[in-house]
C-alpha positions in Angstrom: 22.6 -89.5 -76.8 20.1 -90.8 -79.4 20.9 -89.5 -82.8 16.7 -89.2 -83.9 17.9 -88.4 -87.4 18.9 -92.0 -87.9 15.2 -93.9 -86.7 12.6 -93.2 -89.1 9.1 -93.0 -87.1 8.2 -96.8 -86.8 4.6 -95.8 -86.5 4.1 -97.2 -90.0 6.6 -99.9 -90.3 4.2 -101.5 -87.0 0.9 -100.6 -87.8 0.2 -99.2 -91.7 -3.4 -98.1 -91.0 -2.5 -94.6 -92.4 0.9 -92.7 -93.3 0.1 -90.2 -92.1 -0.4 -91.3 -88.5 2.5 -89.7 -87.0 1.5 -87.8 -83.4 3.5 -84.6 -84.2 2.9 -83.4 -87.6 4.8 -80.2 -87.4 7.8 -82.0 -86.8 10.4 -83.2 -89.7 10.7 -86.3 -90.2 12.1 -88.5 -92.7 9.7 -91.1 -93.7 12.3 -94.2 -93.8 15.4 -95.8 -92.6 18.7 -94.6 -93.8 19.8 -97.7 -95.9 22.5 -100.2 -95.0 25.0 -98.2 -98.0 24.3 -94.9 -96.8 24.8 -95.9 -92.9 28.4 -98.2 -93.6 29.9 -95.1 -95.7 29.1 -92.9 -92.8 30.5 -95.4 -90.2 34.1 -95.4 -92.9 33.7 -92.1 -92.3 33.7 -91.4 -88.8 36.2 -94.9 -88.6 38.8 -92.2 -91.0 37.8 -89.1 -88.6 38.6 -91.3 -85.7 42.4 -91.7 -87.1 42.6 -88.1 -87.9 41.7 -87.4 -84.1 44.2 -90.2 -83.0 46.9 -88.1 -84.9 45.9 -85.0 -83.3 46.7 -86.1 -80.0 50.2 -87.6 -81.1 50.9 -84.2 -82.9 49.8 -82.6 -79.9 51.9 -84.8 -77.3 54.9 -83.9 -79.4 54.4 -80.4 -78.7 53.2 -78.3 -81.9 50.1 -77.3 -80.7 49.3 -75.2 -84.1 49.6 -78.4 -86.3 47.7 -80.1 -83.6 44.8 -77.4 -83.7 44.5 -77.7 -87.6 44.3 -81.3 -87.8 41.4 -81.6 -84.8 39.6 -79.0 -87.2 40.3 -81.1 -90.4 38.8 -83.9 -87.8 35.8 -82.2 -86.6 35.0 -81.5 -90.6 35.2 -84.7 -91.5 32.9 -86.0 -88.6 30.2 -83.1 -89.4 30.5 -84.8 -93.1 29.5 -87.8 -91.6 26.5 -86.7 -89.7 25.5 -84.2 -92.9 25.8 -87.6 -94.8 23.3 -89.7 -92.7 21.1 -86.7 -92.5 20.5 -86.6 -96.6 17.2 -87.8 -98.1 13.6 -86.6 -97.9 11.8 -84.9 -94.9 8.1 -84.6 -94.7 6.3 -82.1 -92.4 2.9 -80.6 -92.4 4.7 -77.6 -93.6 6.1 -79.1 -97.2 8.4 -81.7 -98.3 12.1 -80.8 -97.6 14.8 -82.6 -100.0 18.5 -82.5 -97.8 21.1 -82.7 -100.2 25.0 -83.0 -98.7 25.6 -79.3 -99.2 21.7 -77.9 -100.2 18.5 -78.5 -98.6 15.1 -77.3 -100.7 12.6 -76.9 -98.7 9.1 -77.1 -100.7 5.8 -75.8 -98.9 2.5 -78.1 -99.8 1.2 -75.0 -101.6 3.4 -75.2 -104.4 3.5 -78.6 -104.5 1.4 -79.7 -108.0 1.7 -83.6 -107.5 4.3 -86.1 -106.3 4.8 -89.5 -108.1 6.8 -92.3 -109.2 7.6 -92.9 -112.3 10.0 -95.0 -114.1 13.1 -93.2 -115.7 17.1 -93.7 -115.9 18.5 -92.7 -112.2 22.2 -92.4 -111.0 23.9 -95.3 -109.7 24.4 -94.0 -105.8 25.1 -90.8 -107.2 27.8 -91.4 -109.6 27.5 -90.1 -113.0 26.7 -94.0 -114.6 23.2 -93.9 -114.9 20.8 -97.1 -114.9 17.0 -97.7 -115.5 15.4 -97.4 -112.3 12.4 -95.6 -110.6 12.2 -92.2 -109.3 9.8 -90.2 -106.8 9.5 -86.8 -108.6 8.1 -83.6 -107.5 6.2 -81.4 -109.8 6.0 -77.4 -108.3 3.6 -74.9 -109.6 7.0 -72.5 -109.5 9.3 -74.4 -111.0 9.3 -76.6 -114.5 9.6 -80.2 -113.4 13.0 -80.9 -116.0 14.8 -78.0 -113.2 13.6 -80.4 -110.1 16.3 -83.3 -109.3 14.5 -86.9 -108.0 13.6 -87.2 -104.3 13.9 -90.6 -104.2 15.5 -93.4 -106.4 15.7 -97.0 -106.4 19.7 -96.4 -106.7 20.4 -94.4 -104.0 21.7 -95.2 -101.0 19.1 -95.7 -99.1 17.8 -98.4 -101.5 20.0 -99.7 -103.5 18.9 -103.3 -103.5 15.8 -102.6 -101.4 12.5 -102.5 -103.9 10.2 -102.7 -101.0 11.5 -100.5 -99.0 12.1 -97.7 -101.9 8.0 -98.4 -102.9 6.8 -97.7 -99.0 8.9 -94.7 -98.8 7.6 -93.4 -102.3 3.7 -94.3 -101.1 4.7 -92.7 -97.6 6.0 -89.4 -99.0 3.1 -89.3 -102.1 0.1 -90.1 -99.4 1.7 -86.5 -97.4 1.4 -84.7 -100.6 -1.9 -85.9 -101.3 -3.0 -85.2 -97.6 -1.6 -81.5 -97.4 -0.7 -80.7 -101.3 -4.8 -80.2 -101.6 -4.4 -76.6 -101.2 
């Protein structure tokens, strides 16, 4: 089963003509690869769940089905973490620019979309609370003041922590959408 949330479209990694040149606009897609950190915490992840499962069956061979039931539920969270985990980042459609958080997704129409941009600012060190000088891809909303509007994208994350090139393609990828469709 090919998990298609884990390819970004290679269209522009092969042939950069445009950014935009995707065959299905309406679809979501995320304009990158998930990066090397975000991809090996998911695999610990699903490594851990893969114990927890193990111990299910053992718990279940030994005959307490109940106790068995609860853990292959703890299980299944834990491997629904995983997948929520290697879905997180940015999402571009024709329809707006969705930002998937682990537990919120904003979802942004390219009407109220005022400008997107990079610009260089102190970002969170893969999401911990240490913060280091980095850049960001912010999004600027004719509803909302920009100070209320977390970063899409920052050099620190876990996509791209150590990956400049990458984090500057996926910030020119997602800024040439909003210039595309953000016009009206």
């Amino acid at each position: 089963m090919p998990l298609s949330f884990l390819t970004a479209d290679r269209t522009f990694e092969a042939a950069p003509e445009s950014a935009l040149s995707y065959d299905d606009r309406e679809r979501w897609r995320r304009p990158y690869r998930p990066g090397p950190w975000r991809v090996g915490m998911a695999a610990l992840v699903l490594l851990v769940a893969s114990f927890v499962l193990f111990a299910a069956v053992v718990i279940a061979l030994t005959g307490s089905v109940p106790s068995a039931a609860t853990v292959l539920v703890v299980a299944l969270l834990v491997i629904a973490g995983a997948l929520r985990l290697l879905r997180m980042g940015v999402w571009v459609s024709r329809h707006g620019l969705r930002h998937v958080g682990f537990l919120v997704t904003r979802t942004a129409p390219w009407a109220r979309v005022i400008s997107v941009r990079t610009v260089q600012q102190p970002v969170r060190w893969l999401g911990l609370p240490r913060t280091v000088q980095g850049q960001a891809l912010t999004l600027v909303r004719k509803d909302r003041p920009a100070e209320d509007t977390p970063p899409l994208l920052t050099t620190h994350t876990m996509d791209f922590l150590g990956r400049p090139v990458a984090f500057d393609r996926a910030a020119d990828t997602v800024e040439a959408w909003a210039a595309e469709y953000g016009r009206g």
